[in-house]
Backbone as ProteinMPNN parsed JSONL, in Angstrom:
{"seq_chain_A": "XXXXXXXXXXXXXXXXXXXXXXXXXXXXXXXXXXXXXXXXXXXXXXXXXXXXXXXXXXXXXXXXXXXXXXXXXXXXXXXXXXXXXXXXXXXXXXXXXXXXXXXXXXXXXXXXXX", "coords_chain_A": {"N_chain_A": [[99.424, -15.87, 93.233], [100.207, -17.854, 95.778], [98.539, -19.73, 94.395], [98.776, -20.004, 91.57], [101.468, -21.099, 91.048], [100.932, -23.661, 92.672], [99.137, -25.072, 91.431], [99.425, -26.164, 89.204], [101.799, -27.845, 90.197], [100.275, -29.472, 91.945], [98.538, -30.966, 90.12], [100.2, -32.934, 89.061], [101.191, -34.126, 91.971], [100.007, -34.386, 94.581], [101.092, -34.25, 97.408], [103.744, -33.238, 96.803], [102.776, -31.164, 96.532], [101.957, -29.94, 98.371], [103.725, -29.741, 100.568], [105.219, -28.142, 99.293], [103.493, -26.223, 99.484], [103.873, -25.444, 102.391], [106.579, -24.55, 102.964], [106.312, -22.255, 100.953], [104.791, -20.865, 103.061], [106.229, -20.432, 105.366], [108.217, -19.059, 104.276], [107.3, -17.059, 103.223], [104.244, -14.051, 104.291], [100.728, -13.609, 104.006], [100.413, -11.648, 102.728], [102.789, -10.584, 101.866], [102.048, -12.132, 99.145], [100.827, -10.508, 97.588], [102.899, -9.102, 96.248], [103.641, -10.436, 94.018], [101.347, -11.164, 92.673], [99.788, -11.072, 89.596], [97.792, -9.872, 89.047], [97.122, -7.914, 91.018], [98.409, -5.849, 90.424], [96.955, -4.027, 88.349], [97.101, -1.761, 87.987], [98.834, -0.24, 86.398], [99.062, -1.336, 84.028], [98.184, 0.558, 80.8], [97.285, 0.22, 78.497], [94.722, -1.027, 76.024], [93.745, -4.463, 76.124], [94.172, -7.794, 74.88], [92.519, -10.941, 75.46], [92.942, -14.296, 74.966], [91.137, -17.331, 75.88], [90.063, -20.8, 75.724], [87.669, -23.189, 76.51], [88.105, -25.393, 77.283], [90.671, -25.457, 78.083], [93.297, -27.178, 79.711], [95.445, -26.128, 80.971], [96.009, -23.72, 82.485], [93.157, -23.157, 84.154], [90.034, -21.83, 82.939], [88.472, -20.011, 84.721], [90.597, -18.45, 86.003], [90.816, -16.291, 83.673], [88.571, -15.568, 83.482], [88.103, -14.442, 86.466], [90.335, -11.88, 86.088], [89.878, -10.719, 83.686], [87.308, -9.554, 85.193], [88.388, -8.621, 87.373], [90.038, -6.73, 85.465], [88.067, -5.285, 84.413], [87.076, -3.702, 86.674], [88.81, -1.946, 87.18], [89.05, -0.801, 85.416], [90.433, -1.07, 82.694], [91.204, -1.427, 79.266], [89.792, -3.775, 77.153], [89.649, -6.657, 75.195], [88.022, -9.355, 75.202], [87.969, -12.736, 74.4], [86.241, -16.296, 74.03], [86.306, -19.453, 73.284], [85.697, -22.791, 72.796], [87.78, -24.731, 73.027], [90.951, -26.151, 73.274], [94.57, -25.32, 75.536], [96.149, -24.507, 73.491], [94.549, -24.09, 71.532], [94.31, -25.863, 69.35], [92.444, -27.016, 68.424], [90.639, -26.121, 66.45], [90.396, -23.612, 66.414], [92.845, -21.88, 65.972], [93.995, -20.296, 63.97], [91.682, -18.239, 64.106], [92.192, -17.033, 66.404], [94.798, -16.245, 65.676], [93.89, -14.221, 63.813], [92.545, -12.378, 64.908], [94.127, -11.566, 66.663], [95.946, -9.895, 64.67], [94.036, -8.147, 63.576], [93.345, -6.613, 66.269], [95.705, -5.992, 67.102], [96.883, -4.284, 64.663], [95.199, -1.787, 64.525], [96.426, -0.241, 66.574], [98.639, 0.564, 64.841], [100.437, 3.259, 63.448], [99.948, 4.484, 60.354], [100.019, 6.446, 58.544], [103.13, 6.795, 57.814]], "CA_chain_A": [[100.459, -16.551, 93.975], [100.878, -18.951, 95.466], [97.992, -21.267, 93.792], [99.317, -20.205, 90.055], [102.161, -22.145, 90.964], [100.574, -24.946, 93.27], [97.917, -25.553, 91.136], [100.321, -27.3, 88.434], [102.365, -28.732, 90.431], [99.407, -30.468, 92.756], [98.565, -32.273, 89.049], [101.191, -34.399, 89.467], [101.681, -34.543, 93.289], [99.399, -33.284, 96.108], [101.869, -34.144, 98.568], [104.65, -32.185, 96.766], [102.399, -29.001, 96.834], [101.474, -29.576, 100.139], [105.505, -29.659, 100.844], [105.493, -26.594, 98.869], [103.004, -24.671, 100.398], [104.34, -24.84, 103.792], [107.798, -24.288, 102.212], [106.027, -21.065, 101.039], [104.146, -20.213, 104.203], [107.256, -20.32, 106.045], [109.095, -17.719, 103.524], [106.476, -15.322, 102.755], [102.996, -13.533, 104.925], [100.18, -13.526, 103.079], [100.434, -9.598, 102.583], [103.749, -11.01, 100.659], [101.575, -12.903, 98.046], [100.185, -9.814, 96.108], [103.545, -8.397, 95.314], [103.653, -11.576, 93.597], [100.365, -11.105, 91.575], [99.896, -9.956, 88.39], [96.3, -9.457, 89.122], [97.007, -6.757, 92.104], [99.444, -4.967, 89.522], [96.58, -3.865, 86.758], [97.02, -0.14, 88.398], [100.424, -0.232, 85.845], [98.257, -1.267, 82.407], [97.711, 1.511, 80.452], [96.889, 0.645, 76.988], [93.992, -2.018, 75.791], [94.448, -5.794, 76.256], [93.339, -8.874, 74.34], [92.547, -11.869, 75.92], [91.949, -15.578, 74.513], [90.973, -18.592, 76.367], [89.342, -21.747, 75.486], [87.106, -23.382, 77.575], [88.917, -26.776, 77.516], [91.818, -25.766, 78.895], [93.16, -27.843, 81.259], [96.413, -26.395, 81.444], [95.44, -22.814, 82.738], [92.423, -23.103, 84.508], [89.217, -20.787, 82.706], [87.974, -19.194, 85.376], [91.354, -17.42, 86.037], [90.933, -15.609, 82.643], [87.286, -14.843, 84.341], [88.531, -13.727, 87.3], [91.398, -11.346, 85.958], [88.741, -9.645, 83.095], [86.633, -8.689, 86.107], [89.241, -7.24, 87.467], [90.467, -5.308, 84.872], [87.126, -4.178, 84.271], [86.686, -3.254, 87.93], [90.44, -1.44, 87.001], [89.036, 0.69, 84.192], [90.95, -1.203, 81.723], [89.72, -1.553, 78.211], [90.113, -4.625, 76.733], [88.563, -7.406, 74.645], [88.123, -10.762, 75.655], [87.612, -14.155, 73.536], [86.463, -17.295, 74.578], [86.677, -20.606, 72.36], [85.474, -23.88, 73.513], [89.096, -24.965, 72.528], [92.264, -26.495, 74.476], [94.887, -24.462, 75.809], [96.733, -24.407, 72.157], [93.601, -23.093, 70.463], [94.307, -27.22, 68.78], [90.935, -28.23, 68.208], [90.392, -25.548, 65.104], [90.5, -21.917, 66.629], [94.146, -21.189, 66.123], [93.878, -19.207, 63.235], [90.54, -17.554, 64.245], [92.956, -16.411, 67.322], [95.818, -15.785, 65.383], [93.411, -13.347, 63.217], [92.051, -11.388, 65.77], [95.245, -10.093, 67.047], [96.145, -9.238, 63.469], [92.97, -6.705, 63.645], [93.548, -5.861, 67.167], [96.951, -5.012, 67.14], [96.547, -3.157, 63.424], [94.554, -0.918, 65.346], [97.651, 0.769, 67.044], [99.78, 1.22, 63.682], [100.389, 3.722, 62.597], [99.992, 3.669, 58.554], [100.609, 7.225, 57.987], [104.034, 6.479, 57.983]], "C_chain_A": [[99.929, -16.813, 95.374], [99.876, -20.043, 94.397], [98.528, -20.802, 92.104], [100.513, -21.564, 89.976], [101.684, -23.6, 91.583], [99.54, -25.697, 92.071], [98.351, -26.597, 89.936], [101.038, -27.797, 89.238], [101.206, -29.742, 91.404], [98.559, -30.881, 91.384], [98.878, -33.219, 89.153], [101.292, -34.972, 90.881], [100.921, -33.509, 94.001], [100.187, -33.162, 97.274], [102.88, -33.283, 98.007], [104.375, -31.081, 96.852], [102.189, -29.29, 98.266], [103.237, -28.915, 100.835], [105.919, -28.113, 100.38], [105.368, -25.657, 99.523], [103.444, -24.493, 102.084], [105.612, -24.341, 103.595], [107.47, -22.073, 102.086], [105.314, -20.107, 102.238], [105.431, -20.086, 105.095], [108.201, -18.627, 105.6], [108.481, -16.612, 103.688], [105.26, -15.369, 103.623], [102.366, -13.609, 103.85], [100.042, -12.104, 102.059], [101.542, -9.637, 101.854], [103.181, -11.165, 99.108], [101.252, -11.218, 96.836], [101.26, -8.92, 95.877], [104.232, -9.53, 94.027], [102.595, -11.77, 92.491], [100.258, -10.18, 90.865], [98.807, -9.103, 88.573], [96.261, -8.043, 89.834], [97.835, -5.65, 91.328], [99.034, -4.111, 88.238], [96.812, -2.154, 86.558], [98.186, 0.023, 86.951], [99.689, -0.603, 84.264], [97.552, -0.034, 81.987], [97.261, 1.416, 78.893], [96.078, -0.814, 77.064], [95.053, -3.486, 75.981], [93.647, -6.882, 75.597], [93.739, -10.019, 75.21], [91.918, -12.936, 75.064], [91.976, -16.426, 75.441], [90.009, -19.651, 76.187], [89.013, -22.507, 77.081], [87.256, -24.637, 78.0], [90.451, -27.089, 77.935], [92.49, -26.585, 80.329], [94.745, -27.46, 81.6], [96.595, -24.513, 82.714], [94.031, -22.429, 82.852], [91.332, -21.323, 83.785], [88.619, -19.537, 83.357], [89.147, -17.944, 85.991], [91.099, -16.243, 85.202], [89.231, -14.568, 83.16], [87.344, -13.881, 85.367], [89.642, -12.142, 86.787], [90.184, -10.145, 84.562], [87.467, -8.979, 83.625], [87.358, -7.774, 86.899], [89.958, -5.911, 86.913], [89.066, -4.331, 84.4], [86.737, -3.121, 85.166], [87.766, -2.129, 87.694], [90.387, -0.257, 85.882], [89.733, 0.036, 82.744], [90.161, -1.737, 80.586], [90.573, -2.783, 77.681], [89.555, -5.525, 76.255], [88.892, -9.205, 74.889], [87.114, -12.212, 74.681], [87.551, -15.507, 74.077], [85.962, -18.596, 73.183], [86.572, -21.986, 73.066], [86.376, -25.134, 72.348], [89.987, -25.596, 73.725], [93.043, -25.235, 74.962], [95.758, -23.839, 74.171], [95.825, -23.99, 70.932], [93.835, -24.797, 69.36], [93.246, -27.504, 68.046], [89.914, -26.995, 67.098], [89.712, -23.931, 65.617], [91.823, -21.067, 66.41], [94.442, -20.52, 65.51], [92.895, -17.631, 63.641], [91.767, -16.782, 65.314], [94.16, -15.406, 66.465], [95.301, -13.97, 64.287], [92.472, -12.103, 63.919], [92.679, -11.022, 66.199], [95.581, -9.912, 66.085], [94.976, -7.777, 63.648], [93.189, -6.387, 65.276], [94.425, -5.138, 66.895], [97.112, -3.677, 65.532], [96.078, -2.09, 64.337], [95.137, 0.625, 65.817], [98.59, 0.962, 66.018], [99.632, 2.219, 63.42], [100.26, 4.317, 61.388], [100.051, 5.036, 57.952], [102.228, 7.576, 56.959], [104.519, 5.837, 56.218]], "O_chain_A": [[99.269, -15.978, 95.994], [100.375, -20.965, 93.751], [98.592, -21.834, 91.436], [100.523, -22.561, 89.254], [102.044, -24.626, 91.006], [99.35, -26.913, 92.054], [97.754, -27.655, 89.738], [100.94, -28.962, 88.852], [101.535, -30.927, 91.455], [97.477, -31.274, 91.821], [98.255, -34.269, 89.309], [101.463, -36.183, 91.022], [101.062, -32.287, 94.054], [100.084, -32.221, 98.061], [103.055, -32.324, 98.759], [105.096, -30.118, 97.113], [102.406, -28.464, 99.153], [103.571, -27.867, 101.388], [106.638, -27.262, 100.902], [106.07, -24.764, 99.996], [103.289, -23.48, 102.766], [105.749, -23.363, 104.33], [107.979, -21.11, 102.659], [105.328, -18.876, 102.264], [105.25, -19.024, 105.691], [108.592, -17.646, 106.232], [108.859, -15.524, 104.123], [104.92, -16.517, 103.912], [102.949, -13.678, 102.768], [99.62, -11.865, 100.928], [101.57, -8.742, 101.01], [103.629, -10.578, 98.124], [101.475, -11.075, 95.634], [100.926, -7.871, 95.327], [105.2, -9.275, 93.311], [102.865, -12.438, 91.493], [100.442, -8.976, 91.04], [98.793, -7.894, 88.343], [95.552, -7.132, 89.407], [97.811, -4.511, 91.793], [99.788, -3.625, 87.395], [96.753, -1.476, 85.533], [97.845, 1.137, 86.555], [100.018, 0.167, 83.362], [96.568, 0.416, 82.573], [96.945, 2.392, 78.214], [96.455, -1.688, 77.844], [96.273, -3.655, 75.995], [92.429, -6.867, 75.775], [94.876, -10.184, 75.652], [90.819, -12.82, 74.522], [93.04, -16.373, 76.058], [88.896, -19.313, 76.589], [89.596, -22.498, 78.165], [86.646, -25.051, 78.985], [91.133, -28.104, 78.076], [92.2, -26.534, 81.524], [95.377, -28.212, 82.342], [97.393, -24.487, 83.65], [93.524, -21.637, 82.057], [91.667, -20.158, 83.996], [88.349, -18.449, 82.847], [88.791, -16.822, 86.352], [91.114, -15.154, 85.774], [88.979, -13.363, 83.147], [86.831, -12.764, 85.317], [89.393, -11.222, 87.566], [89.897, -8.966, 84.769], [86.737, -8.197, 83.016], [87.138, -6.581, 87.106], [90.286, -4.814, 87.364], [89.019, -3.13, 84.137], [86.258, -2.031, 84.853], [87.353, -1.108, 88.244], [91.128, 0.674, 85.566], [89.544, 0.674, 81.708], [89.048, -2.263, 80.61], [91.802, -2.817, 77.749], [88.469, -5.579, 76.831], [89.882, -9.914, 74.705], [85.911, -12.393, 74.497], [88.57, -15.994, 74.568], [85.235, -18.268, 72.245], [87.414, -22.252, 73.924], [86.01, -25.908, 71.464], [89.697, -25.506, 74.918], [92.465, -24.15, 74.901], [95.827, -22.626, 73.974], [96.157, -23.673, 69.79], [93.233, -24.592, 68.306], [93.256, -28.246, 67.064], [88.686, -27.053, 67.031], [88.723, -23.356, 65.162], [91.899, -19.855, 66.609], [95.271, -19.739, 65.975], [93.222, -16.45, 63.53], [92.258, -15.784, 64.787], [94.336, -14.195, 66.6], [96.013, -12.982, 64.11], [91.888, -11.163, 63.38], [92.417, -9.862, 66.518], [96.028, -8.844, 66.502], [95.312, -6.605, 63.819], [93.116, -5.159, 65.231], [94.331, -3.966, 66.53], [97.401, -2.482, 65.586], [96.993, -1.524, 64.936], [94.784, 1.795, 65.672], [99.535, 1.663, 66.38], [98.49, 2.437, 63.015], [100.947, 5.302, 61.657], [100.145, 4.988, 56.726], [102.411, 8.237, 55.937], [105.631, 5.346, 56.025]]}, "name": "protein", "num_of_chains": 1, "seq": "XXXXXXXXXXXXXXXXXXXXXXXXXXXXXXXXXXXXXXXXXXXXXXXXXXXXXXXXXXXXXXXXXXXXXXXXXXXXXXXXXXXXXXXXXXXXXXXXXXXXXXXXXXXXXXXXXX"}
C-alpha cells in the first residue's frame, strides 16, 4: 500500500492515481502504509504457503509474487512457490496443473486417520 491499489487504477488513468495519491498522502504518513501491508504482516503466518503466478500476468504484476517469497523466506516461512509462463487465470493451459498441485499440497495437512 499504496501502489497495490495505484498500480490498477493508473492502467486506466494516471491522472486519477495521481488524484489518488495525494488524496492518500494527505490521509495517511508513510509509517501508516505498512499497517496496510500484507507483506509487513508475515510475523502472523504460521503454517506453509503455496504460491502460483504466471509470468504473463498483467493483472498482478510478477515481481510482487518475487518480492513477497523473499520475504517470507527472509520470515522463516516455509512455503512452495510455482511459476507458469501463463496469464493471471492460469488460461493459456496451466489451470489444471495449478489446480493439481494444491490438491497434493493441501492433502498433505489431512488428516486420513480419521
Amino acid at each position: 500500500f499504496p501502489e497495490s491499489t495505484l498500480y490498477f487504477v493508473r492502467k486506466r488513468s494516471t491522472t486519477i492515481a495521481a488524484n489518488m495519491l495525494k488524496d492518500i498522502e494527505n490521509e495517511y504518513t508513510n509509517q501508516d502504509y505498512s499497517a496496510f501491508s500484507a507483506i509487513e504482516h508475515l510475523k502472523y503466518i504460521n503454517i506453509p504457503i503455496i504460491l502460483h503466478h504466471g509470468t504473463e500476468d498483467d493483472s498482478v504484476p510478477y515481481q510482487w509474487s518475487l518480492d513477497l517469497m523473499a520475504a517470507m523466506k527472509k520470515a522463516g516461512i516455509k512455503y512452495t512457490f510455482h511459476s507458469y509462463q501463463d496469464d493471471h487465470n492460469f488460461a493459456k493451459g496451466y489451470f489444471y496443473t495449478v489446480l493439481a498441485r494444491d490438491v497434493a499440497f493441501f492433502k498433505k495437512f489431512i488428516n486420513t486417520s480419521e
